[in-house]
N, C-alpha and C positions, 0 to 999 in steps of 0.2 A: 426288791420289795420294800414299800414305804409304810411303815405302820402309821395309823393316824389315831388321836385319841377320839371318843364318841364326846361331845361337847351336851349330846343331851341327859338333861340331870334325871336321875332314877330317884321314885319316888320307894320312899319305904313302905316293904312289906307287912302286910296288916293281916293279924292272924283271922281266920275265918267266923272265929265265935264273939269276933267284936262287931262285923258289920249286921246291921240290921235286914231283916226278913225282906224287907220293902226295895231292900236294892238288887236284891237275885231278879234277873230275868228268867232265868230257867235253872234247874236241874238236870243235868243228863249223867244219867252212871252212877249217882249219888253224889257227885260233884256238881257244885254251886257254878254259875256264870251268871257274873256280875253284869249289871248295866255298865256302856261305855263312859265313863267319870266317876266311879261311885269313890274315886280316892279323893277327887274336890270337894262331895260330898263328908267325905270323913276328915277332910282337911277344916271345912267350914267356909270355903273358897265360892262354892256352890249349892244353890238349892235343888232338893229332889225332881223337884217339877220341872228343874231346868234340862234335867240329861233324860228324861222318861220323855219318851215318843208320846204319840197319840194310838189310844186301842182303836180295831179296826171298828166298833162302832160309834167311837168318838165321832173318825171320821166320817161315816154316814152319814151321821146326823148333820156336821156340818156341810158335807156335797147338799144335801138335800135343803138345808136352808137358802146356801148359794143361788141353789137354782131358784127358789121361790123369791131369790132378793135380785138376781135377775130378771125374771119371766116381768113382773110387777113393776120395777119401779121406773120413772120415767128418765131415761139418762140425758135430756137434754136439764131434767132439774137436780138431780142427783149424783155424786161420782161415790164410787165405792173404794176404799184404799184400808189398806192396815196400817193399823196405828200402833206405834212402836212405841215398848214397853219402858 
C-alpha cells in the first residue's frame, strides 16, 4: 500500500457567528449551508454576486427578454453575443 500526501491546501475553519446572513443558502435542521465559495468570500478573494446564482425569477425575466430580443430584431443587422465582464 502506497500512502500519498493530499497536495490540495485546506482552507481554515471559520466559526459560524462570523459569516454573514447573506451567504446561507438554506437552513436545514437548524444548521446553516453555505453558498459554494462563501470562504473567497470571507477571504476577500471574491465578491458575493460572483458565487450567488441567478433566483428562478431572475431567470424568467431574462428567458422572456431573450425571446423578445429574438422574435424582433433583424439578424442579418444585428448579432447578439455576451459581453465579458
Amino acid at each position: 500500500m502506497l500512502a500519498v500526501r493530499n497536495s490540495q491546501k485546506k482552507l481554515p475553519k471559520i466559526p459560524a457567528k462570523k459569516i454573514p446572513a447573506s451567504l446561507i443558502y438554506e437552513v436545514i435542521d437548524g444548521k446553516p449551508i453555505y453558498y459554494k465559495g462563501y470562504r473567497e468570500v470571507l477571504g476577500g478573494t471574491k465578491k458575493i454576486s460572483e458565487i450567488m446564482g441567478a433566483s428562478t425569477l431572475q431567470n424568467m425575466i431574462i428567458q422572456y427578454m431573450l425571446r423578445i430580443l429574438f422574435r424582433n430584431l433583424d439578424e442579418k443587422k444585428y448579432h447578439i453575443r455576451k459581453v465579458k465582464k
